[in-house]
C-alpha positions as CSV (number, residue, x, y, z in Angstrom):
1,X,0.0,0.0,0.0
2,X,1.2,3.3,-0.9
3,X,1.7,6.3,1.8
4,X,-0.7,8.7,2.2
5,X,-0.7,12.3,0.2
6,X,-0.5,15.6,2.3
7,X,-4.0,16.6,2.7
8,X,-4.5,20.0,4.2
9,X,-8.4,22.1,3.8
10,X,-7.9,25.8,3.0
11,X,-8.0,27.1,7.4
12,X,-11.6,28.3,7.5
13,X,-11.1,32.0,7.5
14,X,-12.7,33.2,10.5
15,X,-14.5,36.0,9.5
16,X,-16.8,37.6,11.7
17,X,-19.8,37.3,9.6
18,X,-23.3,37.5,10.4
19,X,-23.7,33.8,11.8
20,X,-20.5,34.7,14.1
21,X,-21.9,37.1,16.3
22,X,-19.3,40.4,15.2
23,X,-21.6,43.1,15.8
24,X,-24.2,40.3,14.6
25,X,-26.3,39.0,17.3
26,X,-26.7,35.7,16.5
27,X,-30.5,34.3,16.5
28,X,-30.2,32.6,19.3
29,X,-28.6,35.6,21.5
30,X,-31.7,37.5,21.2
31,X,-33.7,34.5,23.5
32,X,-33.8,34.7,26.7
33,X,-36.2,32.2,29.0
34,X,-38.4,34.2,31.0
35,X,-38.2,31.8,33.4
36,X,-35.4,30.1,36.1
37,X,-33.7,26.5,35.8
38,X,-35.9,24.5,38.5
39,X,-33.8,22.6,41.0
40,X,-36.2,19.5,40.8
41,X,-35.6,18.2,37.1
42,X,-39.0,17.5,35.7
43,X,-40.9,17.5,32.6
44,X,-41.8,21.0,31.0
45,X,-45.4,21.8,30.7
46,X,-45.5,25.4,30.2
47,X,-44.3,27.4,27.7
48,X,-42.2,29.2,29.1
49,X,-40.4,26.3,30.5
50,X,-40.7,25.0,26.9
51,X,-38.5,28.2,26.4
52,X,-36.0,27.3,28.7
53,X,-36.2,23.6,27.4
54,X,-35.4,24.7,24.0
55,X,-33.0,27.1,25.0
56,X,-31.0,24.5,26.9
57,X,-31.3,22.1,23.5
58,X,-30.2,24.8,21.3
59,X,-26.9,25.1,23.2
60,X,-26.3,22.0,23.5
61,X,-26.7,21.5,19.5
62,X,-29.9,19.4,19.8
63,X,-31.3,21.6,16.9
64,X,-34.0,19.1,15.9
65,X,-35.4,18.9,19.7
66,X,-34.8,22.5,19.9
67,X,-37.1,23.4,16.6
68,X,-39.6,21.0,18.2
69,X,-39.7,22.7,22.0
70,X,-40.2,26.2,20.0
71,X,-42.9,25.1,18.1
72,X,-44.7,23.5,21.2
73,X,-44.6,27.4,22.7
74,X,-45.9,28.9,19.2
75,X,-48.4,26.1,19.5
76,X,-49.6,27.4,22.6
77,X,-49.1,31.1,22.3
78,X,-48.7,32.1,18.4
79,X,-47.6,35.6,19.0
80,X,-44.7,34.8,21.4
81,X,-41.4,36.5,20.1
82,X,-38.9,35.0,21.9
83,X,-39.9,31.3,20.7
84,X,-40.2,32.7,17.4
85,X,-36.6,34.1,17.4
86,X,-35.8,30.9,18.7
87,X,-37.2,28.5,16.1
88,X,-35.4,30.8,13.7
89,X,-32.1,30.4,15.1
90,X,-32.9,26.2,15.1
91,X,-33.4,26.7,11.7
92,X,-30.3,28.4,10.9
93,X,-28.3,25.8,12.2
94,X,-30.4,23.1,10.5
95,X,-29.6,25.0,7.4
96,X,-33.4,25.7,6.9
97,X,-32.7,29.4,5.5
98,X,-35.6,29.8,3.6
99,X,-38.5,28.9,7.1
100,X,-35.9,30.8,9.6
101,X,-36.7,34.1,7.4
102,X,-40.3,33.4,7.2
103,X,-40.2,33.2,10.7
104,X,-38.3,36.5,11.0
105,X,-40.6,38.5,8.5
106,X,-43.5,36.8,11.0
107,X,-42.0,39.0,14.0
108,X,-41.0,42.1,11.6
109,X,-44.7,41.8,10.6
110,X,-45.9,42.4,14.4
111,X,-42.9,44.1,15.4
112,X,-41.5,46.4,12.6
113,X,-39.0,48.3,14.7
114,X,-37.4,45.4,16.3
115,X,-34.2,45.8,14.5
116,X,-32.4,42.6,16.3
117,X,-34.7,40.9,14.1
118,X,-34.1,43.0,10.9
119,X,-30.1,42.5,11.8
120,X,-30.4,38.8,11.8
121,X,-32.9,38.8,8.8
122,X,-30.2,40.6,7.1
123,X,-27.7,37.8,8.1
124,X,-30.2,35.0,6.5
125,X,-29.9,37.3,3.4
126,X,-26.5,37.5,3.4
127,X,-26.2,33.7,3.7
128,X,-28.2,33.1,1.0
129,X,-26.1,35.3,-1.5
130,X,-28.3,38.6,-1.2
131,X,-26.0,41.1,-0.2
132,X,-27.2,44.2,-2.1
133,X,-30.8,42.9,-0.4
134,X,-29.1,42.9,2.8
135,X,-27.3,46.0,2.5
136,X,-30.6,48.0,1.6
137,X,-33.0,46.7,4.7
138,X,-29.4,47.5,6.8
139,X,-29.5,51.2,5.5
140,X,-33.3,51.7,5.8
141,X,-33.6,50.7,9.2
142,X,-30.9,53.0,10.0
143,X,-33.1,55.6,9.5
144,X,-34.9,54.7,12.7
145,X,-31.2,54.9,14.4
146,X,-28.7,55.7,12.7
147,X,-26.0,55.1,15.2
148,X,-27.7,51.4,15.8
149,X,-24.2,49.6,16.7
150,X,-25.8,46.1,16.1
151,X,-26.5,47.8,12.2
152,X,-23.5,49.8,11.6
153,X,-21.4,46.2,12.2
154,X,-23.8,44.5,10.1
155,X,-23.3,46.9,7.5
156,X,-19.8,47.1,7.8
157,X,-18.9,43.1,7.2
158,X,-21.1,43.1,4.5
159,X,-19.1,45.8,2.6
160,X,-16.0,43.7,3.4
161,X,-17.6,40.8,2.2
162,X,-18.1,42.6,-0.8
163,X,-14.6,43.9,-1.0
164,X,-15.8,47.5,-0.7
165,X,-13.3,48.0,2.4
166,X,-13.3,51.8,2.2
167,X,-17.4,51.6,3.4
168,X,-16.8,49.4,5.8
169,X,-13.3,51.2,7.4
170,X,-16.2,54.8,7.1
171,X,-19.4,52.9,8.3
172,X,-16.7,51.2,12.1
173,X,-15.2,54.5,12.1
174,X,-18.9,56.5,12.1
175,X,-19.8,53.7,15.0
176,X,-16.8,54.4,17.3
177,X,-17.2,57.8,17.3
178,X,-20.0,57.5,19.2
179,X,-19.1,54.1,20.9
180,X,-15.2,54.3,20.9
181,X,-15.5,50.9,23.3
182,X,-17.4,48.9,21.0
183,X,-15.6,45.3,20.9
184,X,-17.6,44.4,17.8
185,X,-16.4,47.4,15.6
186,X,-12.5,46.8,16.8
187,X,-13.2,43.1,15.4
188,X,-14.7,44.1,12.5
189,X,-12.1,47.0,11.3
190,X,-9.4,44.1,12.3
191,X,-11.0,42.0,9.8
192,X,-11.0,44.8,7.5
193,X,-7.4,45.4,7.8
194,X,-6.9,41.3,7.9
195,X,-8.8,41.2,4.0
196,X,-6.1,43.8,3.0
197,X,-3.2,41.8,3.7
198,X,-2.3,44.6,6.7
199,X,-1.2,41.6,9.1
200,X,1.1,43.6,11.6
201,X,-1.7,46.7,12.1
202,X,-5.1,44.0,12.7
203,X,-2.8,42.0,15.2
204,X,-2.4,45.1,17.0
205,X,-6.2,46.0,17.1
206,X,-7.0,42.8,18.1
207,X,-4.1,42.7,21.1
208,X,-5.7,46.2,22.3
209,X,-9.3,44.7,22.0
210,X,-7.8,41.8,24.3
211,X,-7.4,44.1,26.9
212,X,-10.6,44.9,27.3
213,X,-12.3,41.7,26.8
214,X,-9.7,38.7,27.5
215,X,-12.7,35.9,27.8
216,X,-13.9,37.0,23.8
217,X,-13.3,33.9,21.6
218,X,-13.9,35.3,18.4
219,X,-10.5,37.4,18.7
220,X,-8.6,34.8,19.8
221,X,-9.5,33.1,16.8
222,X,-8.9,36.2,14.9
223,X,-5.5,36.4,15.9
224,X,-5.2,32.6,15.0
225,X,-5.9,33.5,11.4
226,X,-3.6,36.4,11.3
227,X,-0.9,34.1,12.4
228,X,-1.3,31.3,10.2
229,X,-0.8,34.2,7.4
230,X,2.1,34.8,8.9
231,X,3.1,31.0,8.9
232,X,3.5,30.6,12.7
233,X,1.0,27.7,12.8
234,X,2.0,26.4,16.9
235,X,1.1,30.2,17.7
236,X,-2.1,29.9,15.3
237,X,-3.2,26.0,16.3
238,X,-2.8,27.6,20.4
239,X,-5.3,30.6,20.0
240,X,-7.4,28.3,17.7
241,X,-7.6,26.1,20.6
242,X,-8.2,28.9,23.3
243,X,-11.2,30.0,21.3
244,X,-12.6,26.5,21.3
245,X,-12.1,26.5,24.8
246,X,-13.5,30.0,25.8
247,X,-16.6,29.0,23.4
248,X,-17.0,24.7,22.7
249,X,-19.4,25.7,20.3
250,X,-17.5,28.2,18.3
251,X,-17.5,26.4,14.6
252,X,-14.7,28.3,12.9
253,X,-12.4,27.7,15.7
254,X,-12.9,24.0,15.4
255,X,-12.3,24.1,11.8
256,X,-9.3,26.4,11.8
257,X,-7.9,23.6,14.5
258,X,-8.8,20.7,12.0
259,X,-7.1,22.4,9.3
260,X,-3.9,23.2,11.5
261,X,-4.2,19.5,12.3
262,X,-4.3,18.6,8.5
263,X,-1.3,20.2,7.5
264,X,0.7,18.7,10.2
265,X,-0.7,15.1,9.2
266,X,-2.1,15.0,12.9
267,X,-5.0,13.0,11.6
268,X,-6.4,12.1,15.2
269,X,-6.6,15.7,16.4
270,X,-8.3,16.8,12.4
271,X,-11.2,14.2,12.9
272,X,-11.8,15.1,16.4
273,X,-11.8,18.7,15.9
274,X,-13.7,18.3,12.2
275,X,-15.9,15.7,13.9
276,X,-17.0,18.9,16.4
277,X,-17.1,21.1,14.2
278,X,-20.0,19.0,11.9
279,X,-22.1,18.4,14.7
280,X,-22.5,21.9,15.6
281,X,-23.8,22.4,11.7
282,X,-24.5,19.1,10.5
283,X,-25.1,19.8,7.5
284,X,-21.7,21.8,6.4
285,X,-19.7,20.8,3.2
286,X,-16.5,21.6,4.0
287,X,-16.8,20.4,8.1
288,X,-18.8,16.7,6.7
289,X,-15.1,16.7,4.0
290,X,-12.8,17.6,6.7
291,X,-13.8,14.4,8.8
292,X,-13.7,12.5,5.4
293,X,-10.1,13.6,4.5
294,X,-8.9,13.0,8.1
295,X,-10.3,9.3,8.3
296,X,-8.6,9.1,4.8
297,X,-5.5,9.9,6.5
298,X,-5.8,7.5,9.1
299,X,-6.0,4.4,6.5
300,X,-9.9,4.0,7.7
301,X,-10.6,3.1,4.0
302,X,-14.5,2.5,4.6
303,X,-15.3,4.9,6.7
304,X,-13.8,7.5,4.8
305,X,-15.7,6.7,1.4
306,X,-19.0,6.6,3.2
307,X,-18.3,9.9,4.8
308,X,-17.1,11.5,1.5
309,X,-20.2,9.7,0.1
310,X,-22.8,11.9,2.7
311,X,-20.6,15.0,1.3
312,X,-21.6,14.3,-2.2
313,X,-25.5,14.0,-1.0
314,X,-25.0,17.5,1.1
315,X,-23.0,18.8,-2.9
316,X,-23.4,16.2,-5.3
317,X,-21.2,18.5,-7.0
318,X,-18.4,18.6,-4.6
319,X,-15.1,18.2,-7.0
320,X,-12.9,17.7,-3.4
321,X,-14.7,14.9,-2.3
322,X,-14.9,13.1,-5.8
323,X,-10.4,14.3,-5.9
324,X,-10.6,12.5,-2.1
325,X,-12.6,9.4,-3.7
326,X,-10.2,8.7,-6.1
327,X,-7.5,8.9,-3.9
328,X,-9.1,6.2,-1.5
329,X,-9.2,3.5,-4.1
330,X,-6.7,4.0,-6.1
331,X,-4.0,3.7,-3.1
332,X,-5.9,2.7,0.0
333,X,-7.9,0.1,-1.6
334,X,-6.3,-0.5,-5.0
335,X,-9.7,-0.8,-7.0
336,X,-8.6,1.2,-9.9
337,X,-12.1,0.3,-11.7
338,X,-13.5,2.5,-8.8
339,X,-10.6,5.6,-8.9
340,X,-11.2,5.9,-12.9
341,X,-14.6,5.9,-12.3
342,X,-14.6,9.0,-9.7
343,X,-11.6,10.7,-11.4
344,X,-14.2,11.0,-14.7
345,X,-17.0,12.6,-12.4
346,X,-14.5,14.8,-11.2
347,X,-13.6,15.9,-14.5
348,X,-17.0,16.1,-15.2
349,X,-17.6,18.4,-12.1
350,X,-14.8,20.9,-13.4
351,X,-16.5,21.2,-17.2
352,X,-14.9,18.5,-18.8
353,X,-11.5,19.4,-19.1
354,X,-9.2,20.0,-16.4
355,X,-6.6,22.6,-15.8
356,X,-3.1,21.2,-17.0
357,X,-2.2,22.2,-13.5
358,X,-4.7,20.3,-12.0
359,X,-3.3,17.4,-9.9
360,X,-5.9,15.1,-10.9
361,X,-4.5,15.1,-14.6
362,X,-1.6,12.9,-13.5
363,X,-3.3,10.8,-11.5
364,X,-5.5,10.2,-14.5
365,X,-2.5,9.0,-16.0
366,X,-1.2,7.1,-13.0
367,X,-4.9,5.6,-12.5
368,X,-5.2,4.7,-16.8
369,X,-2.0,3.2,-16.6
370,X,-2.7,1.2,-14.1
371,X,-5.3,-0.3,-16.0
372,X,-3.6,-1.1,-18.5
373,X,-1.2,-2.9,-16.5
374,X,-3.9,-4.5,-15.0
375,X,-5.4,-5.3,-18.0
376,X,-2.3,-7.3,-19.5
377,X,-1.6,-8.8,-16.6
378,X,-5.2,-10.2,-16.2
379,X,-4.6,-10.7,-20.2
380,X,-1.2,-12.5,-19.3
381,X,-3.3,-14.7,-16.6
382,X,-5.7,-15.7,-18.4
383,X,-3.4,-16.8,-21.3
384,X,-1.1,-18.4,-18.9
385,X,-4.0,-20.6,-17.1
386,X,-5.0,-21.4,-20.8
387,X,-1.5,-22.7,-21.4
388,X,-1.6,-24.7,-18.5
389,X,-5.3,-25.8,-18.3
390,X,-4.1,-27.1,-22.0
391,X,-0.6,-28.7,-20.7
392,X,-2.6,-30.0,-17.8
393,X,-5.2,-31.7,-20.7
394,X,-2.2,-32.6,-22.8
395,X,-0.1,-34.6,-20.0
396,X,-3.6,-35.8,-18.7
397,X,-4.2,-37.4,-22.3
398,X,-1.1,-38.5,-22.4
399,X,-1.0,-40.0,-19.2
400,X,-4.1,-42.0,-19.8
401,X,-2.8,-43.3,-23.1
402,X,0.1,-44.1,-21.4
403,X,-2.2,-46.2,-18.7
404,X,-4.2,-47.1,-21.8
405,X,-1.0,-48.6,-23.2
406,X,0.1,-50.2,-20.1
407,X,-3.6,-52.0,-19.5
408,X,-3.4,-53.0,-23.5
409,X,0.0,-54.7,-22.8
410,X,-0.8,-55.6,-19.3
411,X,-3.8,-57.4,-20.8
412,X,-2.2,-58.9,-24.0
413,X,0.8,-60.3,-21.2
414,X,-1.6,-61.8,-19.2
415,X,-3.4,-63.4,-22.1
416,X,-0.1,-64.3,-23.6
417,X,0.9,-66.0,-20.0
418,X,-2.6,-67.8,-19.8
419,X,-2.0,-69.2,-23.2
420,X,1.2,-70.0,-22.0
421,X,0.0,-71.9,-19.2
422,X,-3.1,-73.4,-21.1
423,X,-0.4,-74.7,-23.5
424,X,1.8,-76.1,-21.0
425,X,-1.0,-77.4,-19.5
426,X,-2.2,-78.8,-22.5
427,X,1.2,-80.2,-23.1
428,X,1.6,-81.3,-19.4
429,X,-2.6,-83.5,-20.0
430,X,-0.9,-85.1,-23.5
431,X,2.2,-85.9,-22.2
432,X,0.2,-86.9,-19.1
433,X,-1.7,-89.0,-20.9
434,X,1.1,-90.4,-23.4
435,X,2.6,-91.2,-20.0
436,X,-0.3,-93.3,-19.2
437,X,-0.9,-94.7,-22.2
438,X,2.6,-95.6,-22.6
439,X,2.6,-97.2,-19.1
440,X,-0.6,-98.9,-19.9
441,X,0.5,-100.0,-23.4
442,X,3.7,-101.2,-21.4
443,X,1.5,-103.2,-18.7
444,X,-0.8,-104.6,-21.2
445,X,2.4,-105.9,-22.5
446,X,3.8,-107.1,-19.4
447,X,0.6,-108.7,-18.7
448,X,1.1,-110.8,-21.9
449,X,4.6,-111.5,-21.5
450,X,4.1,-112.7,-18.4
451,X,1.5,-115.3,-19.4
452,X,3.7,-116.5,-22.1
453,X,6.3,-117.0,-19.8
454,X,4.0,-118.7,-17.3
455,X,2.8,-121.2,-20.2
456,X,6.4,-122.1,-21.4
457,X,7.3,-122.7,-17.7
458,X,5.0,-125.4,-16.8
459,X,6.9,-127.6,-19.7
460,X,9.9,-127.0,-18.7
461,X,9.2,-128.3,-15.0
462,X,7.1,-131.1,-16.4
463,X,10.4,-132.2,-18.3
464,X,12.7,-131.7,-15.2
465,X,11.0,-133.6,-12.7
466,X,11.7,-137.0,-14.7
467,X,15.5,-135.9,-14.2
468,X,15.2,-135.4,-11.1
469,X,13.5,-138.0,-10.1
470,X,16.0,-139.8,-11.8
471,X,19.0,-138.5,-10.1
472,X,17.3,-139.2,-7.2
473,X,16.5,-142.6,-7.8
């Protein structure tokens, strides 16, 4: 298995936006439960312990049981702001845009001065790409207060956003004239100074803001951001981590930890901290990719192609996650069938045609080459099991006709030795029976000699006894 490539996420930039709370109170901020935490835990029945109940789930990132507690107040009391403003910030989180500003317009329609609500309604425009919209209900509610500091910020990040940094340095400097404390507007003119490349003068903003409010996350995690630009990363990854610490549920810190993780290959640290970071907004792209590139980093093959897998459903789009898919299988799990397959999506994703500096273009050529090796070796394989499924046939033919031969001869030896034997036995019965016939033609002669003898004999002693008798006498 080959090593693992570098991977290391762009550090989340940390901009105060909006959804960050600089100058921007965030949904939630603006809810506050009427009544006190009960000593005696117990189930809430009113709804203002419904309130508290969904208060309690909202910080503890429970955003579905949250959005449920909210609606069980509006249930019971329809017009009640504060459950209102908290279903909206529920929303948010769930990525439900489009509900948490019909919620908000629902309060602006009862309340049309609230201008917390007209500063977070601007913050669900600018999320969903409506700047210029955002920018013209910030102006016209300053009209009711022109010095409004929760405005004025709001204003003034959405000018930087747009890169129109000479509005948003007038539109801080108009607010700390008249609120030369304001920690927001120090922030945001940081920021402003950050998004200009002027390093050394928004470190120093932020140092003075310190002074003044030590326990404030968001600069800590400012200062993180100027430092990684200034390539200290172990003085970066340590205010990174103080923000997390001052604030658990502070998302950019945890991504700007995961990425600092990343690009020292401390894949433990990047999943835990990417891990975090995606269940405080479940449904982020680049959080959900962060905990997919780490678990690619620590060789957790499966779990990392399922995880880049819920990326694509979040962006089916997503050309990192399709780059991160093809790095999986083509040198974690060696399927290259799978890595061509994802490398021509990603191609797809980027028009067609990729950029000759594109990294993907050589492992195109890595990944086709590959098959082509695989495909003659497979080619080679299969030609070499031919060869010896044919050998194998050959010496098994020729070892039966071998056997064949051996039974033929085997058989024609043992026929030849049984007509050996039959002969010899044949011979053995006729000279046998010459024997016999011999010995009986010799007895039947015998037999008649010895009756011819025994015929002359009785003569003979006939004749002698006279001379006998005579020598006697």
């Amino acid at each position: 298995m080959m090593k693992n490539q570098t991977r290391t996420l762009p550090v989340a930039l940390a901009a105060l936006a909006l959804s960050l709370g600089a100058g921007c109170p965030k949904s939630e901020e603006a809810v506050k439960p009427k009544v006190v935490e009960k000593k005696q835990v117990r189930s809430a029945s009113t709804p203002d312990e419904f309130l508290a109940q969904g208060q309690k789930q909202l910080g503890a990132a429970e955003y579905e049981k949250a959005l449920a507690s909210f609606d069980r107040v509006i249930k019971a009391q329809p017009d009640y702001t504060q459950a209102k403003l908290g279903r909206a910030a529920a929303l948010i989180k769930l990525g439900r845009l489009d509900e948490a500003e019909a919620t908000y317009r629902e309060v602006l329609a009862k309340e049309p001065d609230n201008l917390a609500v007209v500063a977070s309604l601007g913050g669900i425009y600018k999320e969903k790409g409506k700047s210029e919209q955002a920018v013209k209900l910030y102006q016209e509610a300053l009209k009711k207060d022109e010095y409004n500091p929760d405005l004025l910020n709001n204003l003034a990040v959405l000018y930087r956003a747009t890169g129109k940094y000479g509005k948003a340095e007038k539109t801080i400097t108009k607010l700390l004239t008249r609120h030369p404390d304001d920690v927001d507007a120090l922030k945001n003119l940081s920021l402003v100074y950050y998004d200009q490349k002027k390093y050394a003068l928004a470190q120093t903003i932020i140092a003075n803001v310190l002074k003044k409010s030590g326990d404030d996350p968001t600069l800590y995690n400012n200062r993180g951001m100027i430092l990684v630009h200034r390539k200290k990363y172990p003085e970066a990854l340590a205010n990174f981590k103080k923000a997390a610490e001052l604030d658990p549920r502070f998302f950019e810190a945890r991504m700007n930890i995961g990425s600092i993780a990343l690009k020292y290959r401390d894949y433990n640290a990047a999943h835990e901290a990417y891990a975090e970071a995606a269940k405080l907004e479940p449904t982020n792209v680049v959080a959900n990719l962060g905990v997919g590139y780490s678990l690619s980093g620590k060789q957790k093959s499966k779990e990392a192609i399922k995880q880049l897998e819920k990326v694509l459903e979040l962006d089916p789009n997503n050309a990192d996650a399709m780059a991160e898919l093809v790095f999986v299988y083509q040198m974690q799990v060696n399927d290259q069938p799978k890595a061509i397959v994802w490398a021509e999506k990603y191609q797809a994703a980027k028009g067609g045609s990729l950029d000759p500096s594109d990294p993907m273009n050589e492992r195109l050529t890595t990944i086709r080459q590959n098959l082509q090796a695989l495909d003659m070796q497979s080619k080679m394989m299969k030609k070499m099991k031919e060869e010896e499924e044919a050998e194998k046939k050959r010496m098994e033919a020729e070892a039966a006709k071998k056997k064949a031969e051996e039974a033929k001869k085997a058989e024609e030896a043992k026929k030849a030795d049984e007509a050996k034997k039959a002969d010899e036995a044949k011979k053995a019965d006729e000279a046998k029976k010459a024997d016999e016939a011999k010995k009986a033609d010799e007895a039947k002669k015998g037999k008649k000699g010895k009756k011819g003898k025994k015929g002359k004999g009785g003569d003979a002693a006939a004749q002698d006894e006279p001379t006998a008798n005579k020598a006697d006498g």
